[in-house]
Structure formats: C-alpha cells, structure tokens
N, C-alpha and C positions, 0 to 999 in steps of 0.2 A: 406669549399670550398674556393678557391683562384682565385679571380679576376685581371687578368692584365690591368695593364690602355693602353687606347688609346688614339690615338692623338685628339683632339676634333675638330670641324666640326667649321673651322673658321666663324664667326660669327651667331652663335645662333643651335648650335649641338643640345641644351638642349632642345629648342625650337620647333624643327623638331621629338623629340620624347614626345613630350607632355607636356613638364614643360616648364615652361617660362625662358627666358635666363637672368633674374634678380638677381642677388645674394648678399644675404647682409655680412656682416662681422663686429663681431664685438671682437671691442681688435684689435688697428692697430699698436703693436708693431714691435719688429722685423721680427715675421714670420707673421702676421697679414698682414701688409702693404707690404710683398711679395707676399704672396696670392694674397693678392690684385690687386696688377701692374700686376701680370702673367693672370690672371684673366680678367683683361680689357683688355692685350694685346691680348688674345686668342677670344675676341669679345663678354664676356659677357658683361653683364649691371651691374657693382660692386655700390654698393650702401657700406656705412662703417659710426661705429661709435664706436668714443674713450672716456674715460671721459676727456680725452688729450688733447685740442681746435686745440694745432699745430698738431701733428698727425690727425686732422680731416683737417687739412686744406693743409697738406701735402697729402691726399690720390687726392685731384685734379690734383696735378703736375702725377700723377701716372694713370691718366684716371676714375678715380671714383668718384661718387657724394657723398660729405658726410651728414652725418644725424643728424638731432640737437638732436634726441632723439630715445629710443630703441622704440617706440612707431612710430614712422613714417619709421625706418629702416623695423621695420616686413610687415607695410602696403606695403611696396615697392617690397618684396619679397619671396619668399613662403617656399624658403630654407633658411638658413642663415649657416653660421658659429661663432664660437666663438673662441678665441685666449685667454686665459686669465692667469694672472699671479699665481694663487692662489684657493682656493676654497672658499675661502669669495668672491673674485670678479664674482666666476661662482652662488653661493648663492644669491647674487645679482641681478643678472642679471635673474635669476631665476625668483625672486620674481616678478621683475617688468615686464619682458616678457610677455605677453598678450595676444596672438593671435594665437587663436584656426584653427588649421590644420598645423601648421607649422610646419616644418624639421628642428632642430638644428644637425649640423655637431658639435661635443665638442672636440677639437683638443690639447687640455692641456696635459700637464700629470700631474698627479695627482690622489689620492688612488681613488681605485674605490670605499669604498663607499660613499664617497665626491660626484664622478657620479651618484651611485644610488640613493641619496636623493635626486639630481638634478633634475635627470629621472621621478621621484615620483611627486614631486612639480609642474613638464611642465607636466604632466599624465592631472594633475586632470584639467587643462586648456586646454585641446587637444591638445598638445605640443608634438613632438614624438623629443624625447632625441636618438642620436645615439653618442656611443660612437667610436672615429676618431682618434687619437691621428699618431703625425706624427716621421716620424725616417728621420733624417739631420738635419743640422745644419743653421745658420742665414742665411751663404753663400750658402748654396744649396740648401736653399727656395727661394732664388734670383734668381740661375740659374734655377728653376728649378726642384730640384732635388731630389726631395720627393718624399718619399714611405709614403701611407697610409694605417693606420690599423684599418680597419673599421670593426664595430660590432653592432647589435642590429636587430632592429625588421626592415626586408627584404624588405617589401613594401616600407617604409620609406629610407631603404637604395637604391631602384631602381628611384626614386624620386632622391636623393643627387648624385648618381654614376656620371650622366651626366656631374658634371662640377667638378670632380677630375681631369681628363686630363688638366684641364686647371692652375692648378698649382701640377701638380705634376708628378713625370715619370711614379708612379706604380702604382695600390690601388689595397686592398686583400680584400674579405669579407671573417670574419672569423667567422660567426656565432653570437650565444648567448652574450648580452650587459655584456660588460668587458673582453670578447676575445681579444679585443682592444689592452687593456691599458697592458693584461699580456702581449703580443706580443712586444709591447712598451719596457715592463720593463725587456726584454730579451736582445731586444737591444741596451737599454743604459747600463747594465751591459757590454754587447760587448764592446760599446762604451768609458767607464769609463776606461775600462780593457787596450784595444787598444791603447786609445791616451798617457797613461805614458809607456805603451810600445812603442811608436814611440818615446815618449823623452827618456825613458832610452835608446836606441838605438841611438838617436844623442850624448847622452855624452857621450855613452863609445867611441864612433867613435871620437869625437871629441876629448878626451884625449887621446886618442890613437893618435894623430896629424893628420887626415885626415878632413879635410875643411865641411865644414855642409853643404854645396852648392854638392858637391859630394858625398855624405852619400845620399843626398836626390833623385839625377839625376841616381846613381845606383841602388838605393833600391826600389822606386815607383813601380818598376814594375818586384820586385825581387819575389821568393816564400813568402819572410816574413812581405810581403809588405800587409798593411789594407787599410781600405778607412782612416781611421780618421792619419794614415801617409800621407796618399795623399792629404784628407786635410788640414789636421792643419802642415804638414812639412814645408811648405812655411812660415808658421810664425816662425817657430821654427828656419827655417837657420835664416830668420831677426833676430828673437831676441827681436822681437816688437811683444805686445800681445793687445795694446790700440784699436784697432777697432775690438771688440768683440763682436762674433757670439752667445757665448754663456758666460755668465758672471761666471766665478766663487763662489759669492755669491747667484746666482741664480739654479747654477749647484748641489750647497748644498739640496737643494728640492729633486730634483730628486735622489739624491746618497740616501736620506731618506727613501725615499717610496721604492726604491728598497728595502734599509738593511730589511726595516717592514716586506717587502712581503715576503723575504727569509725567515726571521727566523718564520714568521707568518707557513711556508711548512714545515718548517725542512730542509730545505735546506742549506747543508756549501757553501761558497764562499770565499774561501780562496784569492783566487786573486782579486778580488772587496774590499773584506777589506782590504789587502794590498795595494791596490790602495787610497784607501780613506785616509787614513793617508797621502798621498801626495797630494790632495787637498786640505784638511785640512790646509796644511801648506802653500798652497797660500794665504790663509788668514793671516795666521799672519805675512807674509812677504811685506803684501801691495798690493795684487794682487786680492781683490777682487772684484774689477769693469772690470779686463782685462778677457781675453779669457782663457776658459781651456787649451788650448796649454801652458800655462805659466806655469803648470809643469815642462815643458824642466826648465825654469828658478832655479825652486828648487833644480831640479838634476843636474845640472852647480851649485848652489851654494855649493850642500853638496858634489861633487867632485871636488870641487876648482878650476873649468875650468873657465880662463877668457877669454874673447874678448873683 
C-alpha cells in the first residue's frame, strides 16, 4: 500500500490526531539537522541529539531544543527518529535507547539485517523499530524534498505518519519491516546510475564545444533529463563539488549494500557496476570529501576537457 504525504496542520497536526507534536531526532548530520529545521519550521516541538556538541548546539539556530543525552531526548518524546552514519552507531544507540512505548523512525540506509538486529534489540525493551530510509539528497532534505520509504509494524507506522509531512514531500507505506530499505536500494541504484549519466552528458557536450551553462538550460527539462541532472547539474556547470550533499567516501556504503543485495538475488547490473568504477576513481583523484557530482570531474579528466 502507498501512502502520499500531506501538507501538515501548521502547528501541531500531530497533535490534533492524537500524538503529541514533540519529536526527537537523533544523528544531526546533514539530513538530520534538515529534518530538523523543516520540522520546527512546520510547528513541531523538535527536540535533537548528537554525539557532536556543535551539531547540538547548532540545532537551536534551527528552532530546536537539544538534548544532552539519548535518555532525556526519549523522555521528551514518544516518536523519535534516527539519522545515523553506520550500523555501529545505530547498534549503539540501540543498546542505550530505553524507553518502553516508543516509535523509532530508522532513516539510514543500511543492510537490513543490520535493521533487523536493531529491531530485535528495541523488541525486547518495547521499542517498536520502523524501518524509514529516505530518497534525496543533503540539498533536498533542506528544501524539503523527501520521499520516504517507510515499512514495519502499521500501528507504529500510524503513530510516526503524522510528522512526515513535516520534512518531506512524499511518504509510502510499504508493508512488512525492510520494504523500506529494498525500495531505497532501487533508488540509489537509479540514483548511482543517473548522476555519471548527467556527467557523461556534460563532457561529451562539452567537448563537443557547447558551454556546460547551455547543455544544462536545455537539457533539465529535455526527455533525457533525470532528477540527479537537475540536481547535481548546477554543480557540474561550476565545476565546484566542496559543499557536499553527499560525500563520496560516504557514497561508497551505499554503492556496497547495493552490489551485496544484488548479487545476494541474482540479480546483473551491468550499468551500476559500470558506474562504480567511476566513483571509485573519485577517490583516488582526491575527491573524497566532495559531492558525488564530481564524477563530472573524472570524465573531464579522462576526456581531456579543460576549463
């Protein structure tokens, strides 16, 4: 079943249908601490905690109260989300998590059974684990512009629905816990696949002598045109990839758990591992703290296109 998101009921929608309009968050990285701003801007009660000190104290410029500990963030409120880097930091957070009746939204990607041990562990503490995992990118969790892929146990998910609207355009329910994360890993494959196709399409244009400012102003909105051209193009005409949505050392997780899952199905994916080999080589070109649009980069270098 497919849920569409609505606009949410400026100050306290959640509230008006039963849950309290308090929401905690925890992991205030890049998607985290947009959650979060969109979240307070929408008139919930954002409550947040990092192991980060500035990231905690950054979530106030953003309307939210931070929390010195995961232990006072659950007392504040009855859903939470999570943001986290890794499956040791969700492992973590697991362990020391506490507080029986609560709704964790798990918004990571990451293998699901990494999630189902999660799930297991919040079980046995009355902890209801849904797994949430989101599709966009840093930038369009700022704007906004999130789709969520949400899965697990129903009650739990009619509890958490309330304040998706409030940081994100979409949200689906798709059943049984790890519908999620498959849904997820469908479209960052899209997404992997996508973005070195928008740079191979700026270098060939570009060596071709047509201006990356015009490749970009006729294409956006051409038949061949994707979201991750509309929007990682913008960086690709600059040419500048340092304030990054998604890191390319980071991006390597995710291109992982994909290859696993595939070949885990039997699944070919000729064009994702094609793809990966040009990732790959953001790394050793010094591109792995910049944005995955820095592909464009590699394919400008290995077609000797300069600017």
């Amino acid at each position: 079943m497919t849920t569409k998101g609505r606009p949410p009921d400026k100050g306290g929608g959640a509230k008006r249908r039963g849950v309290s309009d308090s929401i905690g968050i925890i992991g205030l990285g890049i998607m985290g601490s947009a959650m979060a701003a969109n979240l307070a801007k929408a008139g919930f009660t954002v409550y947040g905690y990092d192991v980060v000190a500035a990231r905690r104290a950054a979530l106030k410029k953003s309307g939210g109260t931070p929390a010195s500990s995961l232990a006072r963030l659950a007392r504040a409120a009855e859903v939470l989300i999570t943001s986290l880097p890794s499956a040791k930091a969700l492992h973590d957070v697991a362990q020391e998590l506490n507080a029986r009746g609560r709704v964790v939204m798990e918004t990571s990607t990451l293998p699901i059974d990494e999630k189902e041990r999660a799930r297991e562990m919040l079980a046995k503490k009355g902890i209801v684990l849904l797994d949430c995992p989101l599709s966009g990118t840093g930038a369009q969790a700022r704007a906004k512009d999130l789709v969520v892929y949400a899965s697990g146990d129903r009650k739990a998910y009619a509890k958490a629905e309330p304040f998706m609207p409030g940081f994100s355009r979409a949200h689906h329910y798709l059943g049984a816990f790890g519908n999620g994360s498959k849904m997820k890993f469908v479209a960052n494959l899209l997404v992997a696949i996508h973005n070195v196709s928008a740079a191979e399409a700026f270098v060939l244009g570009m060596k071709a002598g047509l201006p990356a400012e015009t490749i970009f102003r006729v294409q956006a909105d051409s038949a061949g045109s994707s979201r991750m051209f509309q929007v990682r193009g913008p960086m690709m005409v600059a040419g500048k990839y340092g304030e990054a949505t998604m890191r390319n050392d980071l991006w390597q997780k995710d291109m992982k758990i994909i290859a696993e899952f595939a070949a885990k199905l039997g699944v070919p994916t000729p064009l994702f591992n094609a793809s990966a080999a040009i990732y790959s080589a953001t790394l050793s070109q010094g591109h792995e703290t910049h944005d995955t649009a820095a592909v464009c980069a590699v394919l400008e270098r290995m077609a000797g296109v300069r600017r």
